[in-house]
C-alpha positions, 0 to 999 in steps of 0.5 A: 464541507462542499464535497460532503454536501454534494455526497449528502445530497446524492445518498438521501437521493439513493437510499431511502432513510430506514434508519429510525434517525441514526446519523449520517458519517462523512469519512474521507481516507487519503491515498499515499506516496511512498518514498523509499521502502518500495517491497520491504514492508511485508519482509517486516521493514520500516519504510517513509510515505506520506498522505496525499490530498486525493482522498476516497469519500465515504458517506454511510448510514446504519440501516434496519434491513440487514444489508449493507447497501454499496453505491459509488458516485461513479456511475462506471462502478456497479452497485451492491446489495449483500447480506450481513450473513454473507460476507464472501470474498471470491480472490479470483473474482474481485469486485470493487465492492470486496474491499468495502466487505474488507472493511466491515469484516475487520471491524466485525472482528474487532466488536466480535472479540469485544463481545466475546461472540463471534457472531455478533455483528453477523446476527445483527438486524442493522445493516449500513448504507454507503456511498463511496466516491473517489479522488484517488487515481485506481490502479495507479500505485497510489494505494486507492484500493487500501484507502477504500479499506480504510474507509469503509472501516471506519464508516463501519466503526462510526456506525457501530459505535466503535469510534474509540478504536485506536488508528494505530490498532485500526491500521493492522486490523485493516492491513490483515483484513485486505488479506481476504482479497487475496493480497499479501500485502505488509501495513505501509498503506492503510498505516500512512493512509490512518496515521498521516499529519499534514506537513508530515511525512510518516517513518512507519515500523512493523512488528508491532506497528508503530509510526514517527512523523518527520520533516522533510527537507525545506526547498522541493516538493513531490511530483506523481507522474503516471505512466498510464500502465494500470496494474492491479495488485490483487488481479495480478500474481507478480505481487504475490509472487514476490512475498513467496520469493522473499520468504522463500530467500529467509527460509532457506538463509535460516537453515543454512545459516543456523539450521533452523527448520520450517515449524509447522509450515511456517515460512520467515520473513527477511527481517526475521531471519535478520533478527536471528542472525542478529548482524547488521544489514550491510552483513546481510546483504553478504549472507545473502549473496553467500548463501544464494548463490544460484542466479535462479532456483527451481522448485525442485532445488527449493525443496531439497534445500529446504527438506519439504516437498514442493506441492507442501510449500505451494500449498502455504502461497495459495495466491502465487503464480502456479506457472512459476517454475524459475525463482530469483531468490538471491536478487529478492533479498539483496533488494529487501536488505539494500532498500531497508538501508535507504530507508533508515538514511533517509528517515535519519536524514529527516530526523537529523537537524546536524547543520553540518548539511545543508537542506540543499545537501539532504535532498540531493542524498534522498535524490540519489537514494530514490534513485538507487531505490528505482534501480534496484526495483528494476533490476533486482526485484524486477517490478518495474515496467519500461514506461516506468523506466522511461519516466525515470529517465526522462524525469532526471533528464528534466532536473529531478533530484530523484526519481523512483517507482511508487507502490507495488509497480509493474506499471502505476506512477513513479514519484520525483523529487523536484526543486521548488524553483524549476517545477514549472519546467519539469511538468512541461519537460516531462509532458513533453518528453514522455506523453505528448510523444505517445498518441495513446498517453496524450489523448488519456492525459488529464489532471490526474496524470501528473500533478504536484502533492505534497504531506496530507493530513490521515483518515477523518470522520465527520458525524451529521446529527440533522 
């Protein structure tokens, strides 16, 4: 309640009440840590994440003007005033205020279909004031940017009176509606920042979306670590970039394998060709290496493999790197296949109460899982960085049971699985080793660049009458 007092007493100071005496809501949505599934969630694979306890705060309000009214508590975070009828997202000029706009739009989705009138909550004369803060380290591989979406969703869905929106179905929405910033993204972010129990870490499927709360091994704990490499996802192409590689890699595994063609341009997932084939993943892994032989392809060779011409495939990636003349199609799919089989150990390990194995045995299993994972995220998938490899190693070397990537990459946090016993000296071996050894990482080191987390509880609402 002191962090919605201090935000309470901010917006009354900003906002000037044209409510007619609507209530305030306090949103709070976590961001995540994921633990194995890095890159397979939008390929259609289940992955294992959990809620952390730095969360982006929401305090709104709906108003009369017709305008939603964006504030951020940081003052280094310009403000926005934008008409209901005009929601525009610009995926080559991204403002931090476009993922609140996310938000509003997937619930104005939601009422529109309700309503049977597409244009319902754009004519509406009520409008929403907000103000936003954040605990959530941006550009971190935390997923700051989804759990702003979510946020502003269910602010949106608060003051619209929308509340009984189920969370699971309020995940895909928010998932397909962070789209319009021009990131291709899979569900795993908003499902662990809407779905998470405290305690809990969250096994999440897609296609449909469903998720499973599971334990996690007794005697270790988390450590986020940032490498204070920031990466925007939806500013960079990379991430992108990957999505079209792995679609590229189903596509032409599926005509080959079975002579299945594009229909209307439309491009399969991993998992979906793995659907068709209907083997096992560990068969996937040999199709394919059978059937992706090159090292790398150019478009050239994509398109005669796949009998469309080169600018009709680009034309259904609008957001990729249109330099990208070389793609790493076998690697992609070894690491999606490879990865998604991690991630099925260990969601069975959590799952599986066998005393044939010890606590102690478990998370040395998930330990050199993440680790694999990390790998095979640098190697195969290439989204790694050298200061990510650099925190891998030192991590291990400071006594992690494992230590892997965390998030899209390319820069951001990794995440080690440390015994509960030894945190103390781990913390100080790898500030040591790692940022008091770089002038630049040890003048930006604060409390947000390394610090132990453990499972947080999902999205909460709180409704103010007074």
């Amino acid at each position: 309640m002191g962090d919605f007092a201090s935000l309470r007493h901010k917006f009354d100071e900003l906002f000037e009440d044209v409510s007619d005496g609507s209530p305030l809501y306090f949103v709070k949505a976590p961001g995540r840590l994921s633990i194995l599934g890095e890159h397979i969630d939008y390929s259609g694979y289940g992955v294992l994440a959990f809620a952390i306890e730095q969360e982006i705060s929401v305090v709104s309000r709906v108003n009369s003007l017709n305008v939603l009214r964006i504030r951020n508590l940081d003052a280094n975070f310009s403000e926005r005033d934008v008409r209901c009828a005009d929601l525009s997202i610009d995926p080559k000029n991204i403002q931090w205020t476009d993922y609140v706009l996310c938000g509003f739009r997937g619930v104005a989705e939601i009422i529109s279909k309700d309503n049977n009138n597409g244009d319902h909550l754009m004519s509406s004369t009520q409008g929403v004031d907000l103000l936003v803060s954040g605990r959530v380290p941006k550009s971190a591989g935390l997923s700051s940017s989804s759990a702003l979406v979510c946020a502003s969703a269910l602010a949106f869905a608060s003051c619209f009176g929308k509340m009984d929106i189920s969370r699971t179905f309020l995940a895909d929405v928010c998932a397909k509606c962070e789209r319009y910033v021009g990131t291709q993204g899979g569900g795993l972010d908003q499902a662990t920042c809407l779905l998470s129990e405290k305690g809990k870490a969250l096994a999440i499927e897609f296609n449909p979306l469903k998720s499973e709360c599971v334990s996690l091994p007794d005697g270790a704990c988390f450590v986020v670590m940032n490498t204070l490499v920031a990466k925007s996802k939806a500013i960079s192409p990379e991430y992108n970039d990957r999505v079209m590689e792995c679609k590229l890699a189903a596509s032409i595994i599926a005509k080959l394998k079975m002579g299945v063609g594009l229909e209307s341009c439309s491009f399969l997932t991993l998992g979906e060709a793995h659907r068709k084939l209907d083997v096992s993943l560990d068969e996937m892994v040999n199709v394919a290496e059978n059937c992706l032989q090159k090292r790398s392809y150019s478009r050239e060779e994509i398109g005669e493999l796949l009998d469309m011409p080169w600018n009709e495939i680009a034309s259904q990636f609008p957001n990729f790197n249109k330099n990208l003349k070389e793609f790493k199609l076998k690697q992609r799919a070894i690491h999606v296949y490879n990865e998604a089989k991690r991630t099925t150990e260990c969601i069975n390990l959590c799952k599986n109460d066998d005393r044939k194995m010890t606590c102690e045995e478990k998370l040395k299993r998930i330990g050199t899982l993440m680790n694999e994972c990390h790998t095979s995220c640098s190697q195969l998938f290439e989204c790694s960085c050298d200061e990510l490899d650099l925190l891998v190693k030192v991590g291990l070397a400071a006594g992690a049971y494992g230590v892997q990537l965390c998030g899209a990459g390319w820069g951001g946090c990794a995440v080690a699985l440390v015994p509960l016993d030894s945190v103390g000296e781990f913390l100080s071996e790898v500030k040591c080793k790692y940022y008091d050894v770089d002038e630049y990482r040890s003048a930006q080191f604060d409390h947000n660049s390394m610090f132990v987390t453990s499972p947080s509880d999902g999205a909460s609402v709180l409704k103010c009458i007074s």
